[in-house]
N, C-alpha and C positions, 0 to 999 in steps of 0.2 A: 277262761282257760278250760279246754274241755281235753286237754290231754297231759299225762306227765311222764318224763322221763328218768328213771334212776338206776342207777349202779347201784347193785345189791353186792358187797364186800366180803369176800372169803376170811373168816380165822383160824388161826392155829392158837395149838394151847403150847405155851413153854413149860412145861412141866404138870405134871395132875397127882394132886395129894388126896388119898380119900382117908376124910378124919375120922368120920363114924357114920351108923346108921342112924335112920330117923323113923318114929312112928309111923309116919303117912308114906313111906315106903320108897321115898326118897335116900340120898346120902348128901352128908356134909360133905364139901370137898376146898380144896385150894387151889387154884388155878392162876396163871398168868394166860390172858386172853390177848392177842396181837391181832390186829384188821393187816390182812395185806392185800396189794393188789390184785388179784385175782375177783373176779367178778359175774356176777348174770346180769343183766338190763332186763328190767321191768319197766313195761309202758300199762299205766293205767287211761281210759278210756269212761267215757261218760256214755253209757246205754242210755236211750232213748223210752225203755222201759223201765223194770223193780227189778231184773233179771241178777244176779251176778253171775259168770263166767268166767271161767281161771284156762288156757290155753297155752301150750309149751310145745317146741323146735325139738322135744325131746320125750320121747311117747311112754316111758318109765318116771314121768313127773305125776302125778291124780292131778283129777282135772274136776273143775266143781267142789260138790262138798268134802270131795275125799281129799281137800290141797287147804294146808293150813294155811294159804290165804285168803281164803273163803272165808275161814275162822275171824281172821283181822277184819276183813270187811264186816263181819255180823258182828262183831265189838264193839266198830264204830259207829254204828249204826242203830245200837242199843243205846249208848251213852250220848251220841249227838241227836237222835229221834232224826235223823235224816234217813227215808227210804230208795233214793234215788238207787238206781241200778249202775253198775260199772264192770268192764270187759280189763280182765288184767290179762298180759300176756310176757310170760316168763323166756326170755331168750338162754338158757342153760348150757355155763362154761367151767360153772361147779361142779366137778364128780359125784353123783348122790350117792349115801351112804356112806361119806367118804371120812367122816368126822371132822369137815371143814366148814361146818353150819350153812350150808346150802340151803338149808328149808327159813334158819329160825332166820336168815339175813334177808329174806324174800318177804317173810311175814314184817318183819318192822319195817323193812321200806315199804311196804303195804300201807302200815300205819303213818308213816312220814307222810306219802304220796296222798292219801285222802285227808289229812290236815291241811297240805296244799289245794287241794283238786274243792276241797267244798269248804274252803275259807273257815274254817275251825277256829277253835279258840284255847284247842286243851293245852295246858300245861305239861311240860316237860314230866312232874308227877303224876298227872294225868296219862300219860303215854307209856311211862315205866309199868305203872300198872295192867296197862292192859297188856303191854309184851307178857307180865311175866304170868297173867293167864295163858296166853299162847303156849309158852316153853319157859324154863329156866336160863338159857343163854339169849333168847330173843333181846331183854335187854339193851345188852352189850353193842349192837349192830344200831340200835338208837342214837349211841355216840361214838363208837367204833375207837381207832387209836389203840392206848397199849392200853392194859389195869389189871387190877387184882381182882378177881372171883371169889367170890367169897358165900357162906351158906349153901344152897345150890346150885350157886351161880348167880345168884339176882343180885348180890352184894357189890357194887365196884367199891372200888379205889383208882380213879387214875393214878399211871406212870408217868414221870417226866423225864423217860428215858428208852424213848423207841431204838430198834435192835438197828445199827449201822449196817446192813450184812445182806448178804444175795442169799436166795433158799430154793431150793431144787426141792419141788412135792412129787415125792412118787405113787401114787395112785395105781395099784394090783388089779384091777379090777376084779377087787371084791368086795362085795357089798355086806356091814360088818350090821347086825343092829343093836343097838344102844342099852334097847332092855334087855337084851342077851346076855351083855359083857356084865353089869350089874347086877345080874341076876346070880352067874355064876363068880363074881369076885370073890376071894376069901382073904380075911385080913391074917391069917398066916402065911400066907403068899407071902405079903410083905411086911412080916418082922424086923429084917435088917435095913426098913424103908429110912434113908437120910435123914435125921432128925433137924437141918438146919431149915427154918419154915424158910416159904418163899417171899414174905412180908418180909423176913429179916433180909434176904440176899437182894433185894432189889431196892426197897425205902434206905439201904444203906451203899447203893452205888457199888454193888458187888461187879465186877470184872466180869465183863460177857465171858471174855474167853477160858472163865474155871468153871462154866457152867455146865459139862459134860462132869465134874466130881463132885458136884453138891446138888444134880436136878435130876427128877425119874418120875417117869407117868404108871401110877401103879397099877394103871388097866395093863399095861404091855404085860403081864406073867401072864392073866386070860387071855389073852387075843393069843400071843406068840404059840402060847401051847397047843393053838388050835393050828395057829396059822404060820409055821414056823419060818413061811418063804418072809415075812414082816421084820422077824429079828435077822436074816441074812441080809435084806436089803439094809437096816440098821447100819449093822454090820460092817456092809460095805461103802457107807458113808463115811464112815469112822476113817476106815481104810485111805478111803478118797483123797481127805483132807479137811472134812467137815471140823468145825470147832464144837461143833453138840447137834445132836441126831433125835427123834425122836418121833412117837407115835402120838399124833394130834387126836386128842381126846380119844374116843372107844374106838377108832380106827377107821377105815383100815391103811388111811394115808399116813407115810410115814415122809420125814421132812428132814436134811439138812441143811445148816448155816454157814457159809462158806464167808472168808472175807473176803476174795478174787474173783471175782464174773469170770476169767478163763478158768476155773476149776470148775464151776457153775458149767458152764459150754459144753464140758467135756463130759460130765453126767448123763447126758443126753442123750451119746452116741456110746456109751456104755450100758445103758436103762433102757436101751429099744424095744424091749418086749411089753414094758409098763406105760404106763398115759405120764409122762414127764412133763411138769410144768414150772416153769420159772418164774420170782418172783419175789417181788418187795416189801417190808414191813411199812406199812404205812404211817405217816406223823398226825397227816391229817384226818380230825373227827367231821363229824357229821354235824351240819347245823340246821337244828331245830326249831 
């Protein structure tokens, strides 16, 4: 097998709780993580030299060492002692910067793809670990599906209650970054944050559709105050018919859950100025 092909899987976050700081200058936070259909294809490739090479259809991707799947491949490479060389090539349907894990879902299909490609032997513990040097959500994209986030994100919990529902991502084309919004959060922003955790609303079979009066991503006070055109798009979700709206992770994509595909349709030709994509919560995970 000298070639492999994978789907690298978009998420959205269903709400974002930030519970505190941490020393090393991270944040504790709570998440619900959803894989949905939205995708890049990544074909890995067996070089004939040591060389690695990262290559993308989309010239705002880094290419080589500056593309954290360089990173994945020098991980594996460290812990298997295998030096072969490999040509990845990133087909991008992801919005970058979009806080739809476009990079960290790239990077663990990375690590999927060369456990296949060079007949490996790591374990699933084996594999977690190296994602969560990559990034904190890289993880997640190892087994994709719904779960809870937990610590910085390395934490799962599967859900056994993927989202029934159609979801319109509106993507501004603005590119948000991550250690911006975290840099400038302040936990007096969100003093009146819902105190009902997301462990309790979901491990108890809460009712998708009260989840616009018990869920809130506490990034959205940072972003919106910059980015105000983010809470009008909201906004007009809400308006739409959406049953819960919201700003997936540090931004700057903002998503609603509709029950009805023709409400879904009609978003579309309402949203013509923004990159509107449509799209499913996925059931199925990743196997390993």
């Amino acid at each position: 097998m000298d070639v492999i092909f994978l789907k690298a899987y978009a998420k959205i976050n269903i709400g974002l709780n930030i519970i505190s700081t941490r020393q090393d200058g991270y944040h504790n936070i709570e998440t619900i993580l959803q894989q949905i259909d939205l995708f890049d294809e990544i074909v890995i490739r067996k070089n004939s030299g040591y060389q690695i090479s990262i290559r993308s259809d989309n010239r705002k991707v880094p290419e080589n060492k500056g593309n954290i799947c360089y990173d994945a491949v020098k991980l594996i490479q460290q812990v298997s002692g295998i030096k072969e060389g490999v040509a990845i090539e990133i087909r991008k349907r992801i919005p970058i910067g979009s806080g739809l894990g476009g990079g960290s879902s790239n990077a663990a299909s990375v690590l999927i793809g060369l456990q296949q490609l060079w007949h490996l032997q790591l374990t699933k513990e084996d594999l977690h670990e190296l994602a969560l040097k990559l990034g904190a959500d890289v993880p997640f994209f190892l087994v994709g599906g719904t779960a809870l986030a937990t610590g910085i994100g390395e934490k799962l919990k599967p859900i056994d209650a993927p989202f029934n529902s159609y979801c319109v991502i509106i993507y501004p084309n603005i590119e948000i970054s991550t250690t911006w919004v975290y840099k400038n959060f302040n936990f007096s922003l969100t003093k009146t944050k819902k105190s009902i955790k997301l462990s309790h609303i979901f491990f108890h079979r809460f009712h998708i559709s009260n989840l616009k009066n018990v869920i809130n991503n506490d990034l959205e006070e940072v972003v919106f105050q910059q980015y105000p055109i983010l809470k009008e798009i909201k906004q007009l979700l809400y308006r739409k018919g959406a049953f819960f709206a919201c700003m997936s992770g540090s931004g700057s994509t903002i998503y609603g859950l509709f029950k009805n595909y023709a409400d879904v349709v009609v978003m579309r030709s309402i949203l013509k100025p923004y990159q509107i994509i449509l799209a499913k919560p996925m059931i199925t995970k990743n196997n390993l």
